[in-house]
N, C-alpha and C positions, 0 to 999 in steps of 0.2 A: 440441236443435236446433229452429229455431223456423222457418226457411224453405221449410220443406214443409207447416208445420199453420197448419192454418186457428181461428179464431174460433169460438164456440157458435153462431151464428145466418147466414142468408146474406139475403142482401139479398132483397124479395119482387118480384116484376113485379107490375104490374098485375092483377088481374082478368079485368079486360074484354080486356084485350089477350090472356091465353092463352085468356079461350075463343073469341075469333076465330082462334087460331092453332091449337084444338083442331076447329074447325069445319072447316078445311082437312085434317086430320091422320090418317090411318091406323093409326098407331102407335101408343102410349102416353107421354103428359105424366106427368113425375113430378114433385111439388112439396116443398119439406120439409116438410110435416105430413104427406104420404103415409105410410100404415108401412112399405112399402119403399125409402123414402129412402136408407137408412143402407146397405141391402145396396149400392140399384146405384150407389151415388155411389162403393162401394170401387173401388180397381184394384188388381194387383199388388200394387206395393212397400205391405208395410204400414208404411212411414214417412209414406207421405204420407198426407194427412186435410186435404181439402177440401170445402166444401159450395158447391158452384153454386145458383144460384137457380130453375134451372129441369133436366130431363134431357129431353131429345125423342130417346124411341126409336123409331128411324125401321123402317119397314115396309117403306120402298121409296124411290126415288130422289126421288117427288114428293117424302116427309117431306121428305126434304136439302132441297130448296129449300125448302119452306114453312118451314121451321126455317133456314136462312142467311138469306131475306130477312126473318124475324121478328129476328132477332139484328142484324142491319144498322139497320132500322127502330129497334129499342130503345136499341141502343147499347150491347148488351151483349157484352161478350167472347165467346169463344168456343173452345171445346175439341172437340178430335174425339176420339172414343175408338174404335180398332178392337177390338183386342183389352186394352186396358188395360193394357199389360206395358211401356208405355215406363217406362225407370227412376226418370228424373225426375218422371214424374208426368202427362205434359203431356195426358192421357186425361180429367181435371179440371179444375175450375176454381172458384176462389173466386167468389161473387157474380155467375158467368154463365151460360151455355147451354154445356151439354154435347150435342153431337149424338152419340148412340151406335147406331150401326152394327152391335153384337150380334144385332138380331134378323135381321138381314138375311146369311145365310149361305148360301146358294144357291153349287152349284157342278156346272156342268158340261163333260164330256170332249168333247173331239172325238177318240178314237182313233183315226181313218182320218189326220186331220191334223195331228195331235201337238200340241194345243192344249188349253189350257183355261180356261175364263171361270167366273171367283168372287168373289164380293160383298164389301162393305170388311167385312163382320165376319165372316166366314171364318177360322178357326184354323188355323198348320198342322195340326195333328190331322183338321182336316175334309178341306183339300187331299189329304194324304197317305192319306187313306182310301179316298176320288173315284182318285187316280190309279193307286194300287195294282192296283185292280181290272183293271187296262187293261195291267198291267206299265212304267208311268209315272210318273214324278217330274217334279215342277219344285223347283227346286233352295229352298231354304230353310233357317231356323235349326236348333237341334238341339234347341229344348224346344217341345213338340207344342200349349202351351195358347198361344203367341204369337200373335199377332194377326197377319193376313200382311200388313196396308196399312201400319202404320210400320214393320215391318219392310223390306219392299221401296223404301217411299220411302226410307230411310236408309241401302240397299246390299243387307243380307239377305246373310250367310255364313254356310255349313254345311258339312255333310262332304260335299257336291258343288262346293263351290267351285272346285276345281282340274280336275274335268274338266268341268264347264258353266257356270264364273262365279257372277260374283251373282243375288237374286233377280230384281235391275233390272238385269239383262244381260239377262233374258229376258222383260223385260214387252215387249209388243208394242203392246198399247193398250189407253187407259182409258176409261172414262169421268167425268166430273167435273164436279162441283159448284162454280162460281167465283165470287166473293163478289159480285157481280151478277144469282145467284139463277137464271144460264143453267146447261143440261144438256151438256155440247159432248163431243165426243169427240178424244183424244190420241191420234196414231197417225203414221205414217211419210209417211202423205198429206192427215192434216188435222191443222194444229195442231201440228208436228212440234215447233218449238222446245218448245210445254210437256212433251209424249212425253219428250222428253233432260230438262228438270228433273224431271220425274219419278224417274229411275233415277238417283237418288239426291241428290236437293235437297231432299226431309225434306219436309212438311206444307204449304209454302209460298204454294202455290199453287191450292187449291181443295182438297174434298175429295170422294175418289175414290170413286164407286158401286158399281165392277166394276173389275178387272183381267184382264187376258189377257195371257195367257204360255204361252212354247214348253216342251214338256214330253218330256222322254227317258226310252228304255228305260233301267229299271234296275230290279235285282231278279228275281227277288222276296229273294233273298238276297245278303247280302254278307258278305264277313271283315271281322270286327273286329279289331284286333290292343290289347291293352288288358293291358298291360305296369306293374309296378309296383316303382320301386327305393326304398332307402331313402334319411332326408334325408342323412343323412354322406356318399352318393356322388354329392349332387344336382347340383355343378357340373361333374364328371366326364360323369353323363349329362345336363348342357343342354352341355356341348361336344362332345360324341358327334353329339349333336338338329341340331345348327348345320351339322354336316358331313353326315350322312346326310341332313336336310331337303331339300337342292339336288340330289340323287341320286334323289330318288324318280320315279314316275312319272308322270302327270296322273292316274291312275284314284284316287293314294292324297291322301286328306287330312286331316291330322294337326294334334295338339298334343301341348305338353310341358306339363302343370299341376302346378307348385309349389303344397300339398296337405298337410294333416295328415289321417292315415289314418283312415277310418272302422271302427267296431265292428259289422265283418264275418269269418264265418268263415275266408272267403279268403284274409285278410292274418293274417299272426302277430301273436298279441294282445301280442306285445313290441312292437311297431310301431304299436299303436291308440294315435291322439291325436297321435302325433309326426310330423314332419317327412317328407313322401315325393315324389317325382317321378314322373308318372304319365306315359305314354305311350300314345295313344290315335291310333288309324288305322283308316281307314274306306278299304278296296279295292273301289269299286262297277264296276270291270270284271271281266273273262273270272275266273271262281275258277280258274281252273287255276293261274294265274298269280299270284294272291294269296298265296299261302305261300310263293311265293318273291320276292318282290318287298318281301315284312316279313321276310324273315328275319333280316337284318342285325339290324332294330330290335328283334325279339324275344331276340335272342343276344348282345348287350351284355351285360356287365360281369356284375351277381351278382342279378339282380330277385330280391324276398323274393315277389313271384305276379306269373304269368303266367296272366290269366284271356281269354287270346284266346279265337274261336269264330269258327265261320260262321252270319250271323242272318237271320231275315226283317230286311227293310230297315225294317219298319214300327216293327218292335222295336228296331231299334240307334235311328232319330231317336225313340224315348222313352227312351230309356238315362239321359239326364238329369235326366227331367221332377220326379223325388222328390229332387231335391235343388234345387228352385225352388218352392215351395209358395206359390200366392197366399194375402196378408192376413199370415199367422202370420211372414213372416222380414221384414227389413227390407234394404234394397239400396242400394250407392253405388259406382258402376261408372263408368270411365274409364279411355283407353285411348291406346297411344302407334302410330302405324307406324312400325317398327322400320327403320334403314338398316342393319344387321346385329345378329350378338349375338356382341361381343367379351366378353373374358374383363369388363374391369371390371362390364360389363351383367349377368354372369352371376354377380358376385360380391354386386350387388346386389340381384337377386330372391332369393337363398338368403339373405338376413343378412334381408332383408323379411319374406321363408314365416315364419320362423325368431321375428320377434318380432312374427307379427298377434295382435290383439288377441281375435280369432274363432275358433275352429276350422273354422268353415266357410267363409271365405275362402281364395279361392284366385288366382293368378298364372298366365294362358295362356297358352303361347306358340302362336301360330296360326301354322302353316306358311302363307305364300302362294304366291305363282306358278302356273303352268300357266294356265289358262284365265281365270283371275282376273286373270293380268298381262298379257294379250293389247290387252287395250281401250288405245288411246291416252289421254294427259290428258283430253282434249275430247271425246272416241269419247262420253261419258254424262256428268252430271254430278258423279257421284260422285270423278273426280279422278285424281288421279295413281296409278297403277298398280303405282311400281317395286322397293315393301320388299319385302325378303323374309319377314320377319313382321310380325302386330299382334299385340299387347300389348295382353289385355285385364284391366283389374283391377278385382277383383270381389271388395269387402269385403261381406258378405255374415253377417247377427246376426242374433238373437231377440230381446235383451232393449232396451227403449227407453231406459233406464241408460246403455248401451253405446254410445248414439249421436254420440256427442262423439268419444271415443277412435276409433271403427270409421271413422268419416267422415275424422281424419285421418290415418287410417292409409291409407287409399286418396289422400290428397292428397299424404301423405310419397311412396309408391309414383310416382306420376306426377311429382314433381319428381324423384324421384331416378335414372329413367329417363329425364327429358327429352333429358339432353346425346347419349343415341344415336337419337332421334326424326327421321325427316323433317321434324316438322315436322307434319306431319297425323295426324287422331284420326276413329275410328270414330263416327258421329254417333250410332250406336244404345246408347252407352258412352256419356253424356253429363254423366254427372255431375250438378250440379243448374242446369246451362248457365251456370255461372260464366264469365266473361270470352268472351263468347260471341264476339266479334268478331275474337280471337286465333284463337277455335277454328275460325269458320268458314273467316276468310282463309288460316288455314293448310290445314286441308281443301281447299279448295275449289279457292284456287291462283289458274291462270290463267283458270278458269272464272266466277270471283266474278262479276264484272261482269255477264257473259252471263246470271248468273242473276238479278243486280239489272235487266237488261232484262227477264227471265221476270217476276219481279215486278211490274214496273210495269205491264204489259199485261196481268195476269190478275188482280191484286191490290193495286192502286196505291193502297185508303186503310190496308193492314194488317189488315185482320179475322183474316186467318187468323195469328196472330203467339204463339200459346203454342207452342213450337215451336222448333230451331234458327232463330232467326229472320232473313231476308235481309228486311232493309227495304227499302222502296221509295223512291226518291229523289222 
């Protein structure tokens, strides 16, 4: 694969021009002769290998600007990287300015008023550490190293999605960086139209210093319910998943992941390597009411384990995190919103489990609804509300050999799910933003336009464009 790696060498800037940009700068400039070059140019997905020409890690809000009006000025591309876990990569850039937002991780609670404000490189793992303390969440993904700004500019779902939405259901306001080199603030009384592309129009439109967002009790613990069958009865239990999924409650939020079992004690070692259906539910209300509210799910058919529990909350959103290791795995993820999951849909994730190329690829079915389908098309920018599930597919290797096969196995997977699609795709599943204008108009909907006017008022030559990208007319 050659569309994610870059060349031996990146392009150099001037001189004179980064040390006037370092005379402005708080942070650290990193150059490629630097010897830490190599670390912080990584992200994520170790498929991708990009060398920018410059990295500005910002300190604070002024770096952003001194670093977008240096990148304006030069005419250099430009990449934001919060957390670097986008899949595609877009935390990089070949030949330009990387603004990275790492050092900048500052977060604080308001527990009197259920609030809290956190800097664009903030991990979930930092959020969720700040809010715990307080018996607090704001709602987010479910691997703890993710960066919280493209996550939340892209929508942000997790095992709270069904009783508090997405992460951009609860951002309340930002502040941002607009490629004009202004500080301005997004919020319901300044700026409101950027506020709505925000929650959920992807990078577009400036990049974001701070976030604020509404924060709920939850915890300190919750039921897991983490249910596991084998492949032979897989389409048995994704039609079981189909019919109980619309019966649950807002508190539960769940997946079915189509899955070859891992070499763990839990599962029978007849079972390691082969074909399995996992069941995974997260009850963040009243425990009383958690073991019976999963019981159905736990009491299907003939699970070879049944590893539910009741967790600290802190510990079920890390439950994931050892099977996403930054640098060492490679990633290629895309993803369909589901108008249901008839039999032939269900016929087709089992014959896919069945011949990935990966063992550790896996097929999700994301329960939606409850709170997550409340918002109108137009309510945020993120779109239409009405599947009952996403489909997330998630080819997922080690070896760079592998990268041909594992990539179209993830492309087989999404054509062969399209014909039961709305139509719309998860933008944080992005794939490597092939055909981006199918992707976005479908996303997006009846919103597109509204958000090519966001554009053009906040971004109208395209700076900010590594990225699902809305151009500006």
């Amino acid at each position: 694969m050659t569309a994610h790696s870059a060349g031996t060498a990146a392009t150099d800037v001037r001189d004179d021009s980064v040390r006037e940009l370092e005379s402005a700068f708080r942070g650290t400039l990193v150059r490629p002769a630097d010897e830490d070059y190599d670390t912080v140019r990584q992200v994520w997905n170790g498929m991708v290998d990009k060398r920018p020409a410059l990295i500005a890690r910002c300190a604070g809000a002024a770096d952003v600007i001194s670093a977008v009006n240096f990148a304006r000025e030069q005419g250099l591309p430009v990449a934001v990287r919060g957390g670097g876990h986008n899949v595609a990569g877009s935390g990089v850039c070949d030949d330009g300015l990387v603004i990275d937002l790492s050092p900048m991780n500052g977060v604080r609670v308001d527990p009197g008023g259920g609030t809290v404000r956190a800097e664009g490189g903030v991990t979930i793992g930092d959020l969720d550490h700040e809010t715990q303390a307080f018996g607090l969440a704001v709602p987010m993904g479910v691997v703890t190293a993710t960066g919280i700004a493209g996550l939340t500019l892209g929508g942000g779902i997790g095992w709270l999605r069904r009783r508090h939405g997405l992460s951009s259901d609860n951002l309340i306001s930002a502040d941002v960086v607009t490629a004009d080199g202004r500080l301005i603030i997004a919020s319901a009384e300044e700026n409101a139209d950027l506020l709505w592309g925000l929650q959920g129009g992807g990078g577009n439109f400036g990049v974001v210093t701070s976030f604020e967002y509404r924060a709920h009790p939850v915890g300190p613990d919750v039921f897991l319910a983490f249910v596991v069958h084998a492949g032979t009865d897989a389409a048995e239990a994704l039609r079981f998943y189909r019919e109980w999924a619309g019966t649950a409650p807002d508190e539960v939020s769940s997946f079915a992941i189509l899955w070859h079992a891992p070499e763990i004690d839990e599962i029978p070692a007849e079972h390691h390597h082969a074909p399995i259906v996992v069941y995974l539910a997260v009850h963040s209300g009243d425990g009383a009411h958690a073991q019976q509210d999963l019981a159905s799910l736990r009491e299907f058919g003939s699970p070879i384990a049944d590893l539910s529990d009741t967790l600290p909350y802190l510990e079920v959103q890390q439950f994931f995190d050892a099977d996403y290791p930054a640098h060492e795995m490679r990633y290629y993820w895309k993803s369909h919103h589901l108008a249901g999951l008839p039999d032939d849909a269900i016929t087709a994730l089992v014959d896919l489990n069945e011949n990935s190329p990966s063992l550790h690829s896996t097929l999700d079915v994301w329960q939606l609804g409850g709170a997550f389908g409340r918002p109108g098309p137009g309510d945020t920018a993120f779109g239409d509300r009405s599947a009952p599930f996403l489909l997330g597919i998630e080819s997922n290797w080690e070896r760079p050999e592998d990268d041909d096969a594992c990539v179209e196995w993830g492309r087989a997977a999404f054509r062969a799910l399209e014909p039961f699609s709305t139509g719309a795709q998860y933008l944080n599943f992005p794939g490597l933003y092939e055909d981006p204008d199918e992707m976005l108009r479908g996303s997006f909907g009846a919103n597109f336009d509204r958000l090519v006017a966001c554009k053009n008022r906040y971004d109208p030559t395209n700076l900010f464009r590594l990225n699902p990208n809305i151009p500006p007319t």
